[in-house]
C-alpha positions as CSV (number, residue, x, y, z in Angstrom):
1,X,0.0,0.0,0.0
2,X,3.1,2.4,0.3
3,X,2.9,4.9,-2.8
4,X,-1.0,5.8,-2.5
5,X,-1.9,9.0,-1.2
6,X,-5.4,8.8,-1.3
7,X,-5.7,5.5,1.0
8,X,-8.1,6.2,3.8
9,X,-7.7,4.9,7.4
10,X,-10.0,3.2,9.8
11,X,-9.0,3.3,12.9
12,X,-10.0,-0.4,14.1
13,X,-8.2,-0.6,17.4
14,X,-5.5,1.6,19.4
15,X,-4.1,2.0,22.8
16,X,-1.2,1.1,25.1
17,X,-0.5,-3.2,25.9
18,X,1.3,-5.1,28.1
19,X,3.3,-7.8,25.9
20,X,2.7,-10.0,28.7
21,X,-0.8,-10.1,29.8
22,X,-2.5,-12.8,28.1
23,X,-5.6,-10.7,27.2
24,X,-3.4,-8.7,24.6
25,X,-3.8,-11.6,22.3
26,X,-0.9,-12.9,20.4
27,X,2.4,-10.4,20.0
28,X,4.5,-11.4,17.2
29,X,8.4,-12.3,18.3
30,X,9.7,-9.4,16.5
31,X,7.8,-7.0,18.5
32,X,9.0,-8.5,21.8
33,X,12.6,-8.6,20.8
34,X,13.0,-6.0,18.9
35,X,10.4,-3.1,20.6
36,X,10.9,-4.2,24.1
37,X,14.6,-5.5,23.6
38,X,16.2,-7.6,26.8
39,X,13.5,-6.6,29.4
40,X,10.0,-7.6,28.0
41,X,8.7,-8.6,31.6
42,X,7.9,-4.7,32.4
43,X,7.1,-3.6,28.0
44,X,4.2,-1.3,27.5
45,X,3.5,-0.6,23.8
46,X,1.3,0.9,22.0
47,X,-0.7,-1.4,19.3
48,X,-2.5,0.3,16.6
49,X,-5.1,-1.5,14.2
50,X,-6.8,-0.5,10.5
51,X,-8.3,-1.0,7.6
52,X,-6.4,1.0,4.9
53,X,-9.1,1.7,2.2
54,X,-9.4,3.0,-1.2
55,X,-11.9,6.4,-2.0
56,X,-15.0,4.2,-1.7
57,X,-14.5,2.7,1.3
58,X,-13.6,-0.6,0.1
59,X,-10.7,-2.2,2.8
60,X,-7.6,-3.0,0.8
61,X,-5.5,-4.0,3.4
62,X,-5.4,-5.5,7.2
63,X,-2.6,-4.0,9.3
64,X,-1.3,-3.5,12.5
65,X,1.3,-2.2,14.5
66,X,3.6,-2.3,17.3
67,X,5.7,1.0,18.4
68,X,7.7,1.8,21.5
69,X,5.7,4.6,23.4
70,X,7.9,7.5,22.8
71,X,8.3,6.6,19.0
72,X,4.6,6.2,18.7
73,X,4.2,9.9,20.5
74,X,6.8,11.3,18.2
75,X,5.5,9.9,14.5
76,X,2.0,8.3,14.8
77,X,0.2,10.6,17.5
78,X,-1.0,14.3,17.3
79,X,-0.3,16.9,20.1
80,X,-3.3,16.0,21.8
81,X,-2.2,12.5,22.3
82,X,-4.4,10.9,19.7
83,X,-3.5,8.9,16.5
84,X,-3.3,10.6,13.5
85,X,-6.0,9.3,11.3
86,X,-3.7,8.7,8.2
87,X,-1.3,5.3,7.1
88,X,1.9,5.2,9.5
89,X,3.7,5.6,5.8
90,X,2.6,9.1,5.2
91,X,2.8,9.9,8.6
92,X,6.6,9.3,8.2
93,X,6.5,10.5,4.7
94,X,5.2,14.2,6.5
95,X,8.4,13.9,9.0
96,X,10.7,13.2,6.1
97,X,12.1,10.0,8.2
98,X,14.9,8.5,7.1
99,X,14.4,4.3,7.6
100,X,14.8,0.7,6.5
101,X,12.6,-1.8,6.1
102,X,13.5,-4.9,6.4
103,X,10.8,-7.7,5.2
104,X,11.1,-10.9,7.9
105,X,8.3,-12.9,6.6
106,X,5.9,-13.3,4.1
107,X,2.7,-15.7,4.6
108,X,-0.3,-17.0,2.2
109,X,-3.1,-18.4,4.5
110,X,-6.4,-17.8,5.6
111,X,-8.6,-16.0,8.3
112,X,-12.0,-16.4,8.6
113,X,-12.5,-13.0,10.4
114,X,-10.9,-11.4,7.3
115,X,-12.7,-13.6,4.4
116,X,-16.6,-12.8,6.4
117,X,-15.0,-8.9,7.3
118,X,-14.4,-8.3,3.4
119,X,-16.8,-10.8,1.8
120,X,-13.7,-13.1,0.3
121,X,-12.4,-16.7,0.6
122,X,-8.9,-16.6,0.7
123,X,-5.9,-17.7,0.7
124,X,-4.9,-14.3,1.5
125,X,-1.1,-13.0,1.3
126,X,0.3,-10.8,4.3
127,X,3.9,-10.3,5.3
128,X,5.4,-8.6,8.3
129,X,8.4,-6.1,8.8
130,X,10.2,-3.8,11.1
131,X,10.8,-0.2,10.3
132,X,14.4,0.9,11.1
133,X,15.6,4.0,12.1
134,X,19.0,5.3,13.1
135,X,20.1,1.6,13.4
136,X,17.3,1.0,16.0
137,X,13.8,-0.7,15.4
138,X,11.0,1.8,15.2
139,X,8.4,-0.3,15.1
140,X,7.1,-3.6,13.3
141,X,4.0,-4.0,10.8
142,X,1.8,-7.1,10.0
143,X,-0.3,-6.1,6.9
144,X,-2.7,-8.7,5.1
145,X,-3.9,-8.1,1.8
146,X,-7.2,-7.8,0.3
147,X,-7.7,-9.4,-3.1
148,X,-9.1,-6.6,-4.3
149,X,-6.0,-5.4,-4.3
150,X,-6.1,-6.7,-7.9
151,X,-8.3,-3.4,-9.1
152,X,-5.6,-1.3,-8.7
153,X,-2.3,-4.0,-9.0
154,X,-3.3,-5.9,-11.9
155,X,-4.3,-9.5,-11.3
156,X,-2.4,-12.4,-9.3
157,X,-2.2,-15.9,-10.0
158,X,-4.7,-17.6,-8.1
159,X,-3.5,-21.3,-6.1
160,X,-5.4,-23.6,-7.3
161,X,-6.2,-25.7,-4.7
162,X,-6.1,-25.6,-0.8
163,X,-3.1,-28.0,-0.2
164,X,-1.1,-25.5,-2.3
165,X,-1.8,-22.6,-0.6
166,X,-1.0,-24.9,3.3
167,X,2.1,-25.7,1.9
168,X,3.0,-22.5,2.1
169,X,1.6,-21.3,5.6
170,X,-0.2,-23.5,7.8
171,X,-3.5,-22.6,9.7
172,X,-5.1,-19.2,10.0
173,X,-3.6,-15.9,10.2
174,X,-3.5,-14.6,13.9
175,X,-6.2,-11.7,14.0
């Protein structure tokens, strides 16, 4: 989704975790090593969810993300504390931030809260990656991909059967 500046964000979930209490829900490794670095027992972060959509509405992409507190505060959050309604991209575009990213993963898989939430069977593709910054993480990013993606991208090669796309990425996507 990087590059387009008319994407819309809705806000689906924000606010400050613990990456240890168990009502969180799952935390990626990444986050916990690379946000909250040796001392994870004590991390706070701050967890931000959306739909990136395109001018009608239509969600084009799943993502969230993980940021230390103060980096959160100093790219992602207005004066007042709240998060700027716009994708972190442009948010960093607007600070002219200098970064990395470097990919860890990509997946193929399926979620059945995404295929009912947009009205799609999947297999759907997704990939996860930390934003660097001064040689320090500044936060990590799990996006999953909408197949309708396609109306703007051009379209993909469709698996052609389940067992292909399992191959790939066993079980659901963890949202």
């Amino acid at each position: 989704m990087t590059g387009f500046d008319n994407v819309k964000t809705d806000i689906l979930w924000q606010g400050k975790i613990n990456v240890n209490d168990a009502c969180s829900g799952p935390i990626p490794h990444d986050v916990r090593s690379r946000i909250c670095g040796d001392d994870a027992s004590r991390c706070v972060i701050f967890q931000r969810e959306v739909d990136l959509c395109d001018d009608n509405g239509t969600p084009l992409c799943y993502a969230a993300s993980w940021w230390d507190e103060a980096m959160a505060d100093m790219f992602i959050m207005d004066k007042s504390g709240a998060a700027l309604n716009k994708p972190v991209w442009l948010a960093l575009a607007d600070k002219k931030t200098e970064l990395y990213r470097d990919i860890r993963r990509v997946y193929l898989g399926r979620s059945t809260i995404l295929s009912n939430k947009w009205n799609v069977d999947g297999p759907f593709w997704a990939r996860h990656y930390i934003f660097w910054r001064d040689n320090k993480p500044l936060c990590v990013i799990y996006e999953v991909m909408n197949p309708a993606l396609e109306l703007y991208l051009g379209p993909s090669a469709r698996q052609s059967s389940d067992a292909s796309a399992r191959a790939r990425r066993p079980g659901d996507f963890s949202i």
